[in-house]
N, C-alpha and C positions, 0 to 999 in steps of 0.2 A: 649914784655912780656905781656900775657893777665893781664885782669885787670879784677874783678868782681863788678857788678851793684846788687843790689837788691832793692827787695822791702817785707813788708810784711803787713802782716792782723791777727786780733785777735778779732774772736767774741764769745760773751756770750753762742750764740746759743739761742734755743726755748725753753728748758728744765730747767734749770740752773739757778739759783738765781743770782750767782756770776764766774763770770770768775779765774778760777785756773790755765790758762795759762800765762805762761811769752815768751817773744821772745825779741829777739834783732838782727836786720840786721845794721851792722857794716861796717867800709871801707874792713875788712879784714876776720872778723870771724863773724859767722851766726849762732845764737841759738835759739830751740824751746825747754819746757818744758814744761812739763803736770805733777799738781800738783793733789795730792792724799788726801785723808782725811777727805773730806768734812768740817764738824765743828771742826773737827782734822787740820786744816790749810795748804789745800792741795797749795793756794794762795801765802801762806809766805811762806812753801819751794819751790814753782818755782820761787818766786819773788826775795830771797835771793840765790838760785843758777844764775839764769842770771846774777845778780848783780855782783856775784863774779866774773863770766867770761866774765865781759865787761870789766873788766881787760885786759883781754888776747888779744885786740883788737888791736894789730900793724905789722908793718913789721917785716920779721921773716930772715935771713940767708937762713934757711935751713927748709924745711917742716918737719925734725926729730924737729927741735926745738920749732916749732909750736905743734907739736903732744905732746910734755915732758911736755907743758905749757899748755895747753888744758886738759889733762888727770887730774897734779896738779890742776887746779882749780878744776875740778871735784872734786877732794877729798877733797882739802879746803872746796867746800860748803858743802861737806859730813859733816865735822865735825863741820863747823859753824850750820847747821842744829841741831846736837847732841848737841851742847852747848845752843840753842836757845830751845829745848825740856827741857834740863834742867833748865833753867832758867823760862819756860813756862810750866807747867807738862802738860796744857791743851791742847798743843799741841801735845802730843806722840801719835804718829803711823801717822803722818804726815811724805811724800815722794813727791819725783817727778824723770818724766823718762826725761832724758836731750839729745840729738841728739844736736852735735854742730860739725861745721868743719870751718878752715880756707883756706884760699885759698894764696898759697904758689908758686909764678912763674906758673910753666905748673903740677904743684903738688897740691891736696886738702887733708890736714890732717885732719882726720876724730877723731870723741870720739864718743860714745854712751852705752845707758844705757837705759832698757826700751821697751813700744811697740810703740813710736814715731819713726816716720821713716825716712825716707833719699832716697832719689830718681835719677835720672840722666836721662833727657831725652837728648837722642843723636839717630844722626839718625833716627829720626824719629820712635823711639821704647823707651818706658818707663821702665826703668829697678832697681826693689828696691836695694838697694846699704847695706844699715843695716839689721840683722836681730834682730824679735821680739823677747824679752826675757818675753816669757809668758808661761804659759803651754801645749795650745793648739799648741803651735810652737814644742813641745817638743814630743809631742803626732807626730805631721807631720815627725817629726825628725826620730822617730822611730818608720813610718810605718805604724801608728796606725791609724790617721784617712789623711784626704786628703786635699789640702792646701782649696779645695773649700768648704769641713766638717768647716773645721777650721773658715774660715771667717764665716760660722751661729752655731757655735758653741755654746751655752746658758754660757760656764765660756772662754769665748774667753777675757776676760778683766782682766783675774789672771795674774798679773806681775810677774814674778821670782827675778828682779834685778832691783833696782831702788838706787836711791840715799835719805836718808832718816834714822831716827834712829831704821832704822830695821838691821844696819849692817857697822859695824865699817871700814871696808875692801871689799868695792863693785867691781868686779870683769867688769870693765870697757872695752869694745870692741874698739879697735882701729887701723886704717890703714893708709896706704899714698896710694893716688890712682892717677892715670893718668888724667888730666881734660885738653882742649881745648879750642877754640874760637867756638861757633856753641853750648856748651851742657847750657843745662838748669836745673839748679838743685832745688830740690825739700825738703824744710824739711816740714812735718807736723803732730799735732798731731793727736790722732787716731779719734778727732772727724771729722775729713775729711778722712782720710785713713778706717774708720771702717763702715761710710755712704756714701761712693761714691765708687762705683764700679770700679779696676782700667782700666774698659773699658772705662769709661766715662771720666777719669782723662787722658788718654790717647788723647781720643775725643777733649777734651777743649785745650790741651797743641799744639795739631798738627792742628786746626782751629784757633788758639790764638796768634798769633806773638809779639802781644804786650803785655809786662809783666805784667803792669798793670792791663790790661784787661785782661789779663791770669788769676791775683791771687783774680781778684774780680768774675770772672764767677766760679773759684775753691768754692770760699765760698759760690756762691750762689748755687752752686750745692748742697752744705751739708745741709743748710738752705731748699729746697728744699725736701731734703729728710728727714725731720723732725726735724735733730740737736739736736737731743739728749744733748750732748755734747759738752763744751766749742769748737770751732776748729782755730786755728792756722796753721798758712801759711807764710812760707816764699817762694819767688822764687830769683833764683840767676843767670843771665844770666853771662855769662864766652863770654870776648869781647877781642881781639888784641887789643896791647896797644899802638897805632900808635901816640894819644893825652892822655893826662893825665888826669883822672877823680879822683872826690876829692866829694864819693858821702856823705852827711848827716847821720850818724848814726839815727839808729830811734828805739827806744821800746817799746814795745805793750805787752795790757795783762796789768797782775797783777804786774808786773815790772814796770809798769808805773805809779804806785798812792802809796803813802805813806804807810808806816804797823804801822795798830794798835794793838799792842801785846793783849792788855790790854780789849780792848772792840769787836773788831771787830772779836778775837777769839775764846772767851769765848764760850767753849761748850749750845748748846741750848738744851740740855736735858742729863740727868746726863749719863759718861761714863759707859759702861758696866765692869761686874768685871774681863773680860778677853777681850783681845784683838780679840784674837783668836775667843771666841765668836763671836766679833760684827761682825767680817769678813764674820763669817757665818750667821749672820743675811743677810746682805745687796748681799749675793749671793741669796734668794728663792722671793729677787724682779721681777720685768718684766724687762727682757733680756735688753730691746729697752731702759732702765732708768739705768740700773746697772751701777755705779761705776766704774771704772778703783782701784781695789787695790792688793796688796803684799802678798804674801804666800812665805813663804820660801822655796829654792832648794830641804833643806834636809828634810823639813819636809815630812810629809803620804799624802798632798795632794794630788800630782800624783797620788797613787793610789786611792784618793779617785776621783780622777776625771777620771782614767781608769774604776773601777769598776761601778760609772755610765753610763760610756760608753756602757760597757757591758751590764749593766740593759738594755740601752737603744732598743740597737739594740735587744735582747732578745726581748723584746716589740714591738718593730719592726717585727723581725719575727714571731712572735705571731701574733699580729695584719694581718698581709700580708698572714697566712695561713690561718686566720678566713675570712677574707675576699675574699679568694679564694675560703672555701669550703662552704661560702654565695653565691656566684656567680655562684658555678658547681652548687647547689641545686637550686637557679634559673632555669639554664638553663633547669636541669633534670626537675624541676615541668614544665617548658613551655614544653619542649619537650613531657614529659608525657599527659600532656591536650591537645596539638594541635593533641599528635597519636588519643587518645580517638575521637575526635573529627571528626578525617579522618574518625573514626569506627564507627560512627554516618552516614554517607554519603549512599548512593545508586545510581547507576545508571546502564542502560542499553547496554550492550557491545555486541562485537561476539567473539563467541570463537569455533575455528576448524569448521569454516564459520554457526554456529547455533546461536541465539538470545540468549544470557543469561544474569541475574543478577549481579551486581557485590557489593559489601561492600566496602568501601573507597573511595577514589578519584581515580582518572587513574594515576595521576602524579605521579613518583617515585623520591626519596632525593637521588642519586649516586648509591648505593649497597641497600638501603631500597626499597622494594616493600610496594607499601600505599592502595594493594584492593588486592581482593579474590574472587571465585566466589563462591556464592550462593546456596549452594546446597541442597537437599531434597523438593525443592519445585514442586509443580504441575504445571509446565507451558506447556503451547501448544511448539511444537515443528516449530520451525521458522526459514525457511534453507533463510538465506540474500539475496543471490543469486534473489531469488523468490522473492524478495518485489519489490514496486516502484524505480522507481530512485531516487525521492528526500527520499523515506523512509530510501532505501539502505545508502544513504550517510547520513544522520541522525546520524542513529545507529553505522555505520562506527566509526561517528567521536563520539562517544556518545552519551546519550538522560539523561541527570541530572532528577535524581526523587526528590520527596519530601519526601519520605519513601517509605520500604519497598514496602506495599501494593500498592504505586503509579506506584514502577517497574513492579510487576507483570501486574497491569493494564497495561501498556504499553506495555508490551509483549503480552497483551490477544490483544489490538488495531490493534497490526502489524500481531498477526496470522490472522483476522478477512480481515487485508487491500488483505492477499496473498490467503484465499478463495474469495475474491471479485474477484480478478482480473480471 
C-alpha cells in the first residue's frame, strides 16, 4: 500500500511584516492556508483553521471517510472563526483559503476553498488538480479573458470563497482522486503559485529529485522573484509501502507560535466605516503589494471587474490606433522629405541615345519612378554614340551633378569633347 512522505516550508517573504500562513505536513493529511485581513487577523484564522484540522490527522477505512472529516473540519473552523470575530469585533473581515487532502491507500481525498492550490506532478508533467476560487478564474470561465490575462491580471487576488466570517455556509470543493507511487504532489499558497511561473515550477520539480531540495529551490524561486507575499510549500512524495514509515508531523507558519487575541491583533489604525470600503481601498494599491481578499459571489463585483475590463481594452484599442496613425504619419513625413529630397537631385543621362538632364535620382522604389527629364532647357545637342569611350560610359552609367546649372555644364563639356574629336 503507498505510504506518503512530506515535507514543507513557510516563509515571511520580502514584503510582509508577518507571516498569515499556517501549514501542517502530517503522517496522513497535508494542509496549506493563506490568511486574509492584514490587522483584521489574517494569521489567527489560518492558524485556528490548521489547528482544527490537525485533527483530522489519521488512518481512515475509506477515502469517502477521510473526505466527510476533512470537509467537517473545514466548517468547524468556519465557525470557530465566527465565534472568535465575535468575541474579538477587532477581528471582522478576517478569512483564510485552506487546500488540504489526505492520503487514503491508492486514493487522495481532496477539500479546498480559495486561490491556494493543489498540484500533482506525474509523469513528468505538472498538472493543477484545484481550481481557484477568485474572480479572474470566473472571468476565464466564461470566455472573457485568458488563463495567461488572468495570471497579470491587476484584481487577480479577489477571492470568491474562503473560510472566514464573510459566510456562514462556504461552499467547499471536494474530490477523491487516483494517486500512485512515482507522483509528487504539490500544495501552496499563491505566494509561490502567483510569483513563479508554472514553467519554472515545472523546471525545478523535473531537475529536483530530492524533495527537500525540491521544496527549498521552490521558495527560493519565489524569494527570487521578489516575494511579495507570505509563500508556503508543501511537497508530498507518494512511495510503495514495501517498509513502514512513521514520518514526524511538522507545522509551519502562523500555526506554529502562540495567538495573541488581545495585543497582537488590535487594529493599527482605526477600521473603516464599511467593510466594503476598505476592500476598495486596498484594491487601487500597486498590483505587486495587493492583498489577497474576499468579495462576495453575489455581490456587483463581477461586474465591476468586467466593466474595467472593458475600459481597459477600450484604452487599449485607443491607444493601439493612436499609435498606429503616429507611426503611418512617421512614415508619410519620411516618405514625404526623402521624395522632396530625390527632387532636389540632377544628373546627366541618355535618352533615345541624345545626352539629356534628369531631376531626381536614377534609382526607382518597385512601381515608383524617382526622375524625370528636364525639359525646356537650351542644351547642345549630344548624340552618345559620338562621344569618347570612357565619355560614352560615363554618361551611360550616369554623371551625378551638383545642381541644375552643373548638369547643363556638363552637357555644354561633352558637346565641346564630340566637336574636338
Amino acid at each position: 500500500m503507498p505510504v506518503a512522505l512530506g515535507s514543507v516550508v513557510s516563509d515571511v517573504g520580502k514584503v510582509r511584516s508577518n507571516n498569515q500562513d499556517s501549514a501542517y505536513c502530517g503522517r496522513h493529511l497535508f494542509v496549506v492556508a493563506d490568511g486574509m485581513g492584514g490587522h483584521a487577523g489574517g494569521d489567527v484564522a489560518s492558524a485556528i483553521t490548521v489547528n482544527q484540522l490537525m485533527e483530522a490527522d489519521h488512518e481512515y477505512d475509506t477515502p469517502e471517510d477521510a473526505l466527510a472529516e476533512i470537509r467537517q473540519g473545514m466548517l468547524t473552523a468556519n465557525e470557530l472563526l465566527n465565534s472568535t470575530v465575535a468575541q474579538y469585533p477587532e477581528l471582522s473581515g478576517m478569512g483564510t483559503t485552506c487546500s488540504a487532502f489526505a492520503i487514503v491507500g491508492d486514493k487522495l481525498a481532496l477539500a479546498h476553498i480559495g486561490d491556494s492550490r493543489i498540484y500533482v506532478w506525474r509523469d513528468q508533467q505538472l498538472t493543477q488538480v484545484s481550481k481557484d476560487h477568485t474572480f479572474v478564474q470566473k472571468l476565464v470561465d466564461a470566455g472573457r479573458i485568458t488563463p495567461e490575462e488572468a495570471a497579470v491580471h491587476p484584481r487577480r487576488n479577489v477571492v470568491m470563497r474562503v473560510l472566514g466570517d464573510v459566510d456562514m455556509s462556504p461552499d467547499i470543493d471536494v474530490a477523491i482522486i487516483d494517486t500512485q507511487p512515482g507522483d509528487r504532489w504539490l500544495i501552496c499558497s499563491d505566494g509561490l503559485s502567483g510569483v513563479v511561473l508554472e514553467k519554472q515550477l515545472t523546471d525545478i520539480l523535473a531537475k529536483t529529485p530530492n524533495r527537500e531540495q525540491a521544496i527549498h529551490r521552490l521558495l527560493t524561486a519565489a524569494l527570487d522573484n521578489g516575494a511579495p507575499d507570505n509563500v508556503s510549500v508543501i511537497l508530498v512524495d507518494i512511495l510503495s509501502g514495501d517498509s513502514p514509515v512513521h514520518p514526524t508531523p511538522r507545522v509551519a507558519g502562523a500555526a506554529d507560535r502562540p495567538l495573541d487575541f488581545e495585543v497582537a491583533h488590535k487594529p493599527a489604525a482605526p477600521e473603516p466605516v464599511s467593510k466594503r470600503s476598505a476592500l476598495r481601498l486596498s484594491t487601487i494599491r500597486s498590483r505587486r503589494f495587493e492583498p489577497t481578499h474576499y468579495e462576495s459571489a453575489e455581490s456587483d463585483y463581477l461586474e465591476e471587474i468586467i466593466a474595467e475590463d472593458r475600459q481597459r481594452a477600450r484604452r487599449r484599442r485607443i491607444l493601439l490606433i493612436v499609435t498606429t496613425m503616429i507611426v503611418l504619419a512617421g512614415i508619410a513625413a519620411a516618405a514625404l522629405y526623402s521624395y522632396g529630397w530625390t527632387q532636389r537631385q540632377y544628373y546627366v543621362g541618355v535618352s533615345d541615345g541624345q545626352v539629356v538632364v534628369y531631376q531626381g535620382i536614377s534609382q526607382n522604389i518597385g512601381p515608383f519612378v524617382l526622375h524625370h527629364e528636364v525639359t525646356g532647357l537650351s542644351l547642345p545637342e549630344v548624340d552618345v554614340s559620338e562621344l569618347p569611350y570612357d565619355s560614352r560610359t560615363a554618361v551611360t552609367e550616369t554623371i551625378t551633378a551638383d545642381s541644375l546649372d552643373h548638369a547643363v555644364a556638363i552637357v555644354t563639356q561633352l558637346a565641346e569633347e564630340v566637336a574636338d574629336e
